[in-house]
FITI-895906 format. One record per residue (C-alpha): residue in one letter; y, x, z. Coordinates in steps of 0.001 Angstrom, whole numbers, plus 500000, padded with zeros to 6 digits. Last residue first. Layout:
<atoms>
AYXZ ...
</atoms>
This chain:
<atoms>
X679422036261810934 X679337035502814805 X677784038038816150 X675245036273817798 X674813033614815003 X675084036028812112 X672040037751813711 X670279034588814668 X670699033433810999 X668868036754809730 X665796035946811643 X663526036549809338 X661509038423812019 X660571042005810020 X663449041937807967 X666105041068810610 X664770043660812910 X664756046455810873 X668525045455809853 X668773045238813168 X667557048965814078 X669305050326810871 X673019049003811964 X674229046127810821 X677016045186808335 X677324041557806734 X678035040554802755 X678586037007801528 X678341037455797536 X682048037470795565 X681280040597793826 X683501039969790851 X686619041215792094 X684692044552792566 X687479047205793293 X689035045223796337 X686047043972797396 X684471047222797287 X687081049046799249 X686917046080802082 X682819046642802451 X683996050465802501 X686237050281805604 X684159048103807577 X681152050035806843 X683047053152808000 X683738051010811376 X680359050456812494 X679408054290811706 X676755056446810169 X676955054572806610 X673730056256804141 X672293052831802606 X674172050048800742 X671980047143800946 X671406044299798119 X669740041471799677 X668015038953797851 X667697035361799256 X666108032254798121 X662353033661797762 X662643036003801016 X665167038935802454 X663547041150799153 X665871044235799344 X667661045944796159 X669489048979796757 X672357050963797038 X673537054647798079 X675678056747799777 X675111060396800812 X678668060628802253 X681569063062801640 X681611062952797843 X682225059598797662 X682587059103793634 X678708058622793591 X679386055419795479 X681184053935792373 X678466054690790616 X675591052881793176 X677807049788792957 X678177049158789375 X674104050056788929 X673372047706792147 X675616044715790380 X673875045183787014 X670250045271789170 X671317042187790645 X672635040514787452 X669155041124785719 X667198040188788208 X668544036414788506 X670554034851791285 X668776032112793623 X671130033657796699 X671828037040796078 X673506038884799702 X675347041684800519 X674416044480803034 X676538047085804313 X673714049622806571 X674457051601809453 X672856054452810865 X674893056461813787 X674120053412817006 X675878050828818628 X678257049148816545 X676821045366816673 X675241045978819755 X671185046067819666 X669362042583818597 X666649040601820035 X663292040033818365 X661016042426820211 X657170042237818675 X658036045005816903 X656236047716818422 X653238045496819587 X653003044874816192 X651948048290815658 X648719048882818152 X646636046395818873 X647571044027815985 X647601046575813490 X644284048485814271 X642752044780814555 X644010043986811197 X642667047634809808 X639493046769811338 X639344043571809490 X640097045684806479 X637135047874807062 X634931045234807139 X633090044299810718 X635594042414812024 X635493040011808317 X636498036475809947 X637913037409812871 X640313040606812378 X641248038390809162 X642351035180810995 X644335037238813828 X646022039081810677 X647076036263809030 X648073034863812648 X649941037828812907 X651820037435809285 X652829034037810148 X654892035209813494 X656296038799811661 X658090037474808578 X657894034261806468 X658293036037802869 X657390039867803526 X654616039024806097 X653175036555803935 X652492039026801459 X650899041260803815 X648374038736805041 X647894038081801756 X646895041795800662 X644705041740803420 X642540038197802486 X642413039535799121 X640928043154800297 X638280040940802758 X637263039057799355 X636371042125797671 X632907042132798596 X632562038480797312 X631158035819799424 X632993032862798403 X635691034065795852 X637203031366794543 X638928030185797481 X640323033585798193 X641056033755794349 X643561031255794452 X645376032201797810 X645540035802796413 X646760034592792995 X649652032564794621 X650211035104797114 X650766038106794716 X653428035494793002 X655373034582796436 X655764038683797274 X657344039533794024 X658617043150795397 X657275044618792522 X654538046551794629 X653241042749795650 X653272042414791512 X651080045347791527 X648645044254794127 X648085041047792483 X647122042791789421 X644953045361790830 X643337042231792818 X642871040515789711 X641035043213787769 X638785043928790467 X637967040458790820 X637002040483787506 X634762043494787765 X632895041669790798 X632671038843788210 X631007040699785570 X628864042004788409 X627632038531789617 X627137037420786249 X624545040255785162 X621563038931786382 X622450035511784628 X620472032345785473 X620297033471788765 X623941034552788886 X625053031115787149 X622982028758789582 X625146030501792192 X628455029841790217 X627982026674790843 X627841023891787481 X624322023830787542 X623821022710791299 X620596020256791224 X619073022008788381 X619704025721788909 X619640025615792526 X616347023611792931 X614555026045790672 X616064028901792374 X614454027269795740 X610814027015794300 X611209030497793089 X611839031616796749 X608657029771797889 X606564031390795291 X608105035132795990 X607865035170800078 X608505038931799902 X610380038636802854 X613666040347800731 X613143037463798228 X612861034880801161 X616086036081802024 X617849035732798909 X616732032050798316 X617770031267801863 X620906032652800513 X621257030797797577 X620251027867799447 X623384028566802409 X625423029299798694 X624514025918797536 X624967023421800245 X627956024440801817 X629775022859799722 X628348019490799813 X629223019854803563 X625865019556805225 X623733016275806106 X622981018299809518 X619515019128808567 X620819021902805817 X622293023861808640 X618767023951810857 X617280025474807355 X620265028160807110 X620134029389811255 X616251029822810576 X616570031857807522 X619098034072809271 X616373035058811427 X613896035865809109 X616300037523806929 X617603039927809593 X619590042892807800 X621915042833810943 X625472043048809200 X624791040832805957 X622086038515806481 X622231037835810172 X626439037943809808 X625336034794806850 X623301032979808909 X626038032979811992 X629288032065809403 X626897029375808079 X625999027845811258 X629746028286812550 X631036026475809873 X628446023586809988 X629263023052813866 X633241022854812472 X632173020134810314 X630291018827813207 X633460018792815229 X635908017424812662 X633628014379812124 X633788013907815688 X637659013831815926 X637683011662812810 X635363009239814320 X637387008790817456 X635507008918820745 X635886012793821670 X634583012852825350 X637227013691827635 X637123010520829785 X633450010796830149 X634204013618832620 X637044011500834787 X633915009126834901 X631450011242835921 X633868012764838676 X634323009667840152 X630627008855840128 X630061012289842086 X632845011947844313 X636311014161843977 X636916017685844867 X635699019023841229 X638241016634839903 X640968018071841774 X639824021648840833 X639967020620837106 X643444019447837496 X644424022268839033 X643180024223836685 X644839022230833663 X648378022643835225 X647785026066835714 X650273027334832986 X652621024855834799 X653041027152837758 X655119029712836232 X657527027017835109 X657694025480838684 X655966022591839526 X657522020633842625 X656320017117843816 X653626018492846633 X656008020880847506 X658771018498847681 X660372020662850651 X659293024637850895 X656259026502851118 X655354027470847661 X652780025773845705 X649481027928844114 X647051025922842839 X646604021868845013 X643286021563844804 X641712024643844307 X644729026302846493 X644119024001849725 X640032023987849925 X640871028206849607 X643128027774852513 X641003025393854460 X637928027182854323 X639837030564855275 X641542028921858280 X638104027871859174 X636710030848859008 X639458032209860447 X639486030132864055 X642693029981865559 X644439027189863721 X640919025290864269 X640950025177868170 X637914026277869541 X638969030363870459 X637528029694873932 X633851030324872172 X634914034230871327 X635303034182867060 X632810037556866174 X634794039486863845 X635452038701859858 X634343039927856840 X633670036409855427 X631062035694852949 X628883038765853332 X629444038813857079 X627335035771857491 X629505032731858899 X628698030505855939 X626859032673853613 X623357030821853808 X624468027284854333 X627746027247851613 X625304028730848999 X622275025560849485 X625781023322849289 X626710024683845961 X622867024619844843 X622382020994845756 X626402020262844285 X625050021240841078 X622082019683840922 X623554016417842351 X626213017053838870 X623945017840836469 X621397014588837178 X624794012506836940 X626162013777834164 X622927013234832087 X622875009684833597 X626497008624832345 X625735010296829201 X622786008064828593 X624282005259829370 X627371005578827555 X625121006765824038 X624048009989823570 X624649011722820021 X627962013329821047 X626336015141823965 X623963016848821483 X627024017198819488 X628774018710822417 X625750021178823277 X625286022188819978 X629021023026819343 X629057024968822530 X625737027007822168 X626872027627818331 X630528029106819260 X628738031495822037 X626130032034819124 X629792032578816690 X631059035245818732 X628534036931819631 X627442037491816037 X631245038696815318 X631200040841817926 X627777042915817852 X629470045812815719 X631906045792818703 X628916047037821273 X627608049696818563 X631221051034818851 X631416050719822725 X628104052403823450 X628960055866821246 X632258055617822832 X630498055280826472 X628390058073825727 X631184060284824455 X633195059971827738 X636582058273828199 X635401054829829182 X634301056292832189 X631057054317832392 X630024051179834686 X631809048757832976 X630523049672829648 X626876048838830795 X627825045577831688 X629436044802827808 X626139046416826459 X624261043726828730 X626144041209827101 X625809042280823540 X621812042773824476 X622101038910825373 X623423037948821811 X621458040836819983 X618330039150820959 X616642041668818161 X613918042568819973 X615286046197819422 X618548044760820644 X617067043353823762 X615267046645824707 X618220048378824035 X620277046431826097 X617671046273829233 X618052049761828804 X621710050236829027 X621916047554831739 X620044050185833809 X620777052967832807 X624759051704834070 X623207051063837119 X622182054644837650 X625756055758836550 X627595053443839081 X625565055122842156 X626173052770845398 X623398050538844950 X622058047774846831 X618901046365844934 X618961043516842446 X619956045800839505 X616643048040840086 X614736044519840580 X616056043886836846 X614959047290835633 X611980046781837394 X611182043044835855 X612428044461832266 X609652047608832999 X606869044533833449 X608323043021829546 X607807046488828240 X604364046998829457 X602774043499828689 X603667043677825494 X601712046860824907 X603195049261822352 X600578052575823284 X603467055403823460 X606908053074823029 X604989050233826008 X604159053622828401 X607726054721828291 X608945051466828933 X606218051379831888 X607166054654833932 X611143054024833163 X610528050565835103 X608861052355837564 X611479055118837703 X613955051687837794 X612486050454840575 X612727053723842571 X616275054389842266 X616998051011843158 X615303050752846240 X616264054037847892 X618140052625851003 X615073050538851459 X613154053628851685 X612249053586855920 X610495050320855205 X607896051904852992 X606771049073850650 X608762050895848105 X607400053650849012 X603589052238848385 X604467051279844796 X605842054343843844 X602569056248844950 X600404053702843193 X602711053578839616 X602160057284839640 X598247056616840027 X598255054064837501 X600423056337834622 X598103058816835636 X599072062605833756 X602139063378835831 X605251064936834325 X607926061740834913 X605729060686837877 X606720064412839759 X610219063454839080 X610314060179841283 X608001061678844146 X610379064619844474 X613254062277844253 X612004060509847263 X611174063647849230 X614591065165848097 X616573062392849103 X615199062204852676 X616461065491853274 X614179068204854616 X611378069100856868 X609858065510857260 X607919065558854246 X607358069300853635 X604005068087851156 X606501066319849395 X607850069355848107 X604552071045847595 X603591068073845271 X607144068710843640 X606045072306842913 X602467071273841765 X604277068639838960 X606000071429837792 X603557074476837351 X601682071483835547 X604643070026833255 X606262073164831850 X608109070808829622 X611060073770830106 X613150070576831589 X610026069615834011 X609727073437835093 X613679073911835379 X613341070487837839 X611031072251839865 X612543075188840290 X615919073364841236 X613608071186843857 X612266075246844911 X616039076533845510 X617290073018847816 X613818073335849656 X614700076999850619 X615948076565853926 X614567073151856117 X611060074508854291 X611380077510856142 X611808081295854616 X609248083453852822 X611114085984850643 X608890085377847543 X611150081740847527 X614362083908846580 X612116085878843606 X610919082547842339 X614433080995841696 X615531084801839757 X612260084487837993 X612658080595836997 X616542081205836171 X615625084272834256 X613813081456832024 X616459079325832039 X619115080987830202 X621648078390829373 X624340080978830772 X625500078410833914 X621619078666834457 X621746081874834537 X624730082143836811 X622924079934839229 X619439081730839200 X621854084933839906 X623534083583842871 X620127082032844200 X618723084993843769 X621994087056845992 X621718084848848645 X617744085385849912 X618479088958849016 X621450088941851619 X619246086394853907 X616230089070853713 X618686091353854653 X620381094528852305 X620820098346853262 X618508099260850262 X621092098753847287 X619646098060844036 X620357094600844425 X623769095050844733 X623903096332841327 X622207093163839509 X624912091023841630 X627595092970839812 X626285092631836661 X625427088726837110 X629046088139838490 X631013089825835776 X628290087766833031 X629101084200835326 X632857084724834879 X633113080704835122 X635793080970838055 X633476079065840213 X630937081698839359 X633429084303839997 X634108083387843729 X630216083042844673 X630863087254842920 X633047087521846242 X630877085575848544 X628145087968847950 X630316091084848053 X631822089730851327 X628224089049852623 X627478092674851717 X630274094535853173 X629325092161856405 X628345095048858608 X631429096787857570 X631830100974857235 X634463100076854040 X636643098159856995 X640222098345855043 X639223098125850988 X636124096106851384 X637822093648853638 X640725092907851751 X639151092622848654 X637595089756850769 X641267088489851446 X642121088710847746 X639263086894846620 X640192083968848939 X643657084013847771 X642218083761844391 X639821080841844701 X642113078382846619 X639420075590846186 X640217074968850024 X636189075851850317 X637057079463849271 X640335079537851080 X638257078705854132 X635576081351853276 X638560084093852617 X640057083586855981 X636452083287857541 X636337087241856410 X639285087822857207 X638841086976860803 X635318088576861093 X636746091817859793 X638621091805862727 X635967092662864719 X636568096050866036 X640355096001866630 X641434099609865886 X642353098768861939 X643475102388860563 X646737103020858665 X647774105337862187 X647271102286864254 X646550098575863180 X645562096581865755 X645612093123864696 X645171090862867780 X647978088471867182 X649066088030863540 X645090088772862314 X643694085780864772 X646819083646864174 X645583083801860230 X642345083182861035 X642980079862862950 X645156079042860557 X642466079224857639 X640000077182860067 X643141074582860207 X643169074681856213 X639746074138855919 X640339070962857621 X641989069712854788 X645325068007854863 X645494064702853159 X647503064092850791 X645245065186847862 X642873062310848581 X640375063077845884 X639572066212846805 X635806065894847795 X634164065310844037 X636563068638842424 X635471070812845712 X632091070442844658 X629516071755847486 X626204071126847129 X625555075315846404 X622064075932843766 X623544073338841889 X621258070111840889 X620167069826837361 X620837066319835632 X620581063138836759 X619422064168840337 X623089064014841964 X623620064415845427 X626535062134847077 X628857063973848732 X630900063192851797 X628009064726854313 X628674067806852182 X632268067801853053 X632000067228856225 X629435069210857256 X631234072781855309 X634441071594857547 X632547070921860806 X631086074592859613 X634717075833859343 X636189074077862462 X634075075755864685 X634125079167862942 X637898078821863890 X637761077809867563 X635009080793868435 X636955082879865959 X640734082118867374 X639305082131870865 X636211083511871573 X636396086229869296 X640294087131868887 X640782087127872769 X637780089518873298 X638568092125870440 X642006092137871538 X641219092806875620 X638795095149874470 X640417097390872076 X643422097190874305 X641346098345877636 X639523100840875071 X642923102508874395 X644208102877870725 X648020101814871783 X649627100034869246 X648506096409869772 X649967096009873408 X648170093452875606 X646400096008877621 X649384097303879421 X650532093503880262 X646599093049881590 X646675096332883420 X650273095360885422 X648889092165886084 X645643094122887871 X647962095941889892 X650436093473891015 X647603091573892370 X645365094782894304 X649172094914895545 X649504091839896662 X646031091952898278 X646661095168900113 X649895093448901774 
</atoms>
């Protein structure tokens, strides 16, 4: 009986004590209990497995400053679905203020609840929920002025402004606090590194330095303040401060063990970049990459000794240096790497280098690597991209020059001697195939696959095998559905790899098999070999001249010219690939040799025009002037809608005009010609042929502009509804009739049309192409009203006996661009 009641008694204290509005100390303690190891234990739990979390997820950057805080909400959130675990800390808080507040008489009685808000506002803060975190510390200093953590929420408050860029409000406010005398070493600690942060945000570096130096004057452990003195470091090496910084990484090191393993490496990185030894930087690198513990740090290390070296070849210009930084840079690339910008330096330099060697080929491929590792939206990768297309045309025609020296090389074999050249290829080629197949097979780097148990023997059952088979299966066979006749049955989206299959099969066949299925597809016919070294010639001459002309190379274009006059050259080639040898030389300063050359123009070419520049300085600009004068003329009958004469002259003079500046301007205004009289097909191949042979003129870019981005517009051929749409257009058509009676027609027309006061009607004369003229009627906003006035013309204008159709402006657009008028009448039956 005493027990039950010592029972009944101590329930009825707990039930008293839960009630938050009585200021007892039972209540006080019962709330402030509950809320700290339960809501607070639970929440602060979650918030540093949070704050882990996140910074475990980031990768640290050392390209450019670090922060003075890792965290970067804008690197974490990238999965936006996904709930954050701040957000359970934040609920943890919130129950925590719901269920133990004890607000009584406007006064909080529960003696920690400060702690609640306060990890309220630091889970909003890491939720990226900056002003709902702000208004929760307001919270604090408002309700619990007498706080022990008034000075932590005015920290993490002005931590709030810097995020919000107010870096000025935060570096007054911060300045105040310090003037305060209640604060803790952490507090000052916090408050520096604050300040050093919103200086740096400022571009004032210097009060960075003093505000980074007062936080390390405090004294704590490496494991705290190695993040502040790295940042101090890296202002040294930006202000070129290189001794004070070179001693601050050396102390960095010196805490080995103590902090991150990214730091120590990246302290031994940077301190190279301001050290005076190039051989005892090159040392210290050397022995950490020997360090088994830094394989994970392989590539950043290779390429700071490849850095180390290309900066040493551009100070002193030793060989030796710049081709040993293109072995780093390449054991840099070799290395597992995760960072996408550090590869990109790579490739980048290895471009550079190659370009300033002037192997433009490979540094055009290197550029194109580089470009895959950028956002394509930043300035650098621009910058990259346009230097990358000026290399286009040159890549172009090498890749063009391997291939047509290869074939002809192939070409000049006879059966035997292509037979064995196949052969040797082909065992080489299956020896390295085979070599492949014996280190992967099985390895997790060919097959992500788990351990097969040995019971699992049967084939069906074991995925490597499965895998083998299937990819065996496609090469030969391509992509085949499973259903009957599969073996028999192409579909129309299978035929476009017709010729892969094919080439699969004949890669699963023998090796003399394959050499003979090979020798099949050898040009035999002396017209189709013919064709290919003409085209060889071509490519030569196109190359030479893109050396000249784009690169400034003489030297090298020189080389391309003399290999093209071995090849018993086109007789026309001859004289302008001497007349530019000739030019080159002059611009080596070779002067004997290149008078030698204009000697041979003169009197074994006479009749060129290139004998007729050197004989005459001031031929080539007489001409220029009457290309001018052509062009202006063409142009003018192109404005005169006579699209077949403009051609005429442009066709003539772009034969004419080998090598003139205006040539690209001919080639333009033909391409638009053509586009007027045979309509949108013809005039992209114009185009196609323009953005090729002149990509680095401003009309070829125009072409490429054009094809890229306009004709995709128009590429659609089909036609709207008859009567669907508000612009209509009546249209009559001149077959073979002459100017004069068209224009009388259009004047006839046009003042009858003036009598319609309710519509803005009026005519005009279209080019359709050189049979047919149309003249359209402009201004009808219905199917119907062009009915009605096509039948009050007829019955005005007996003499108007020209078919006539009515579309509406989107066909009419149509029609025009495709010259496919018949398909119109066709459809709708006119």
């Amino acid at each position: 009986m005493k027990s039950n009641f010592i029972y009944i008694f101590f329930i009825i204290l707990i039930l008293g004590s839960c009630s938050r509005k009585k200021d007892k100390f039972l209540n006080k303690k019962f709330h402030s209990t509950t809320t700290k190891y339960n809501y607070l234990f639970n929440g602060n739990n979650l918030f540093i497995q949070g704050v882990d979390q996140a910074n475990s997820q980031l990768t640290e950057s050392f390209w450019e400053l670090i922060p003075i805080e890792k965290f970067d909400l804008k690197k974490i959130n990238e999965k936006e679905d996904e709930p954050s675990i701040f957000n359970d800390a934040e609920e943890k808080a919130t129950l925590a203020i719901q269920k133990h507040s004890m607000s009584i008489m406007g006064e909080e009685r529960n003696p920690i609840m400060d702690e609640a808000y306060l990890l309220l506002g630091k889970s909003r803060y890491y939720d990226g929920r900056y002003i709902p975190s702000l208004e929760a510390f307001n919270y604090i200093l408002y309700k619990y002025p007498k706080s022990e953590l008034i000075n932590e929420v005015k920290i993490w408050k002005e931590k709030i402004n810097v995020k919000l860029n107010q870096n000025e409000f935060a570096q007054s406010n911060l300045r105040d606090l310090l003037e305060q005398n209640n604060l803790s070493n952490l507090d000052k600690y916090n408050i520096y590194s604050l300040l050093a942060q919103t200086a740096i945000n400022m571009q004032e570096f210097d009060n960075a330095i003093f505000y980074l130096k007062k936080s390390l004057e405090i004294g704590f452990k490496p494991e705290t303040i190695y993040r502040n003195k790295f940042l101090l470091s890296q202002l040294y090496e930006k202000e070129e401060i290189k001794d004070t910084a070179y001693k601050e990484y050396s102390e960095i090191i010196d805490f080995n063990r103590k902090i991150p393993r990214e730091f120590y490496i990246q302290s031994y990185l940077n301190k190279s970049n301001v050290a005076d030894s190039l051989n005892l930087s090159v040392i210290e690198l050397s022995d950490l990459v020997k360090d088994y513990e830094n394989y994970k740090f392989l590539d950043i290390i290779n390429f700071q000794l490849a850095k180390l070296y290309l900066n040493e070849y551009k100070a002193n210009e030793q060989k030796g240096d710049e081709l040993k930084s293109i072995v780093f840079f390449n054991k840099s690339l070799e290395a597992t790497s995760s960072d996408n910008y550090l590869i990109s330096r790579n490739y980048l330099n290895l471009a550079e280098i190659n370009f300033n060697n002037k192997n433009y080929f490979k540094a055009g491929l290197y550029y194109d690597s580089t470009l895959t590792k950028l956002d394509q939206k930043t300035k650098e990768a621009r910058t990259i991209n346009r230097r990358r297309e000026s290399l286009n045309d040159l890549i172009f025609y090498e890749t063009a020059k391997q291939k047509s020296d290869s074939l002809v090389a192939l070409l000049s074999m006879n059966e035997e001697q292509q037979y064995k050249f196949f052969e040797n290829y082909l065992t080489k080629l299956d020896s390295e195939k085979q070599k492949i197949v014996n280190q992967d097979f099985g390895s997790e780097n060919s097959l992500n696959v788990k351990p097969i148990k040995e019971s699992a023997v049967f084939y069906f059952y074991n995925p490597n095998t499965v895998s083998y088979g299937k990819t065996n299966f496609r090469n030969y066979w391509g992509n085949r559905k499973l259903k009957d006749d599969w073996r028999w049955s192409i579909e129309e989206r299978e035929k476009s790899v017709k010729k892969k299959i094919s080439e699969s099969a004949i890669a699963n066949m023998g090796v003399e098999e394959r050499i003979k299925a090979i020798l099949k597809t050898i040009p035999k016919a002396s017209k189709e070999i013919d064709s290919i070294k003409k085209s060889r010639q071509e490519v030569y001459y196109k190359l030479g001249s893109i050396y000249k002309d784009q690169f400034d190379e003489p030297q090298l274009s020189n080389v391309i010219f003399y290999d093209l006059l071995t090849f018993n050259s086109d007789k026309q080639l001859v004289p302008p690939t001497k007349y530019f040898i000739y030019k080159n030389l002059v611009s080596l300063d070779s002067l004997n040799a290149a008078e030698n050359l204009k000697n041979q123009i003169i009197e074994n070419y006479p009749e060129s025009k290139y004998a007729a520049i050197l004989l005459d300085p001031d031929y080539n600009l007489n001409n220029l002037l009457n290309s001018y004068d052509e062009y202006k003329k063409a142009y003018e009958i192109y404005l005169d809608q006579k699209f077949e004469e403009s051609l005429v002259i442009c066709e003539r003079l772009v034969k004419e005009l080998e090598g003139d500046v205006l040539l690209p301007k001919f080639e333009l205004l033909r391409a638009q010609c053509i586009a007027k009289i045979y309509g949108y097909d013809q005039y992209e191949k114009a185009l196609e042929a323009l953005k090729l042979n002149y990509s680095a003129t401003k009309e070829g870019k125009n072409a490429e502009i054009i094809i890229n981005e306009i004709l995709p517009l128009v590429k659609d051929k089909s036609f709207k509804k008859i009567d669907e749409g508000n612009s209509f257009k009546l249209v009559y058509e001149f077959l073979d009739s002459a100017d004069d009676i068209i224009e009388d027609k259009i004047l006839q027309i046009n003042e009858y049309l003036k009598s319609i006061q309710a519509l803005d009607l009026k005519a005009s004369k279209d080019y359709y192409n050189n049979i047919t003229t149309f003249v359209v009627i402009h201004g009808i906003t219905s199917f119907e009203g062009g009915v009605g006035l096509s039948e009050n013309i007829a019955e005005l204008f007996d003499k108007i006996i020209e078919p006539s159709f009515i579309s509406s402006s989107t066909n009419y657009k149509t029609i025009q661009i495709h010259k496919n008028l018949d398909e119109y009448k066709l459809k709708n039956s006119l």
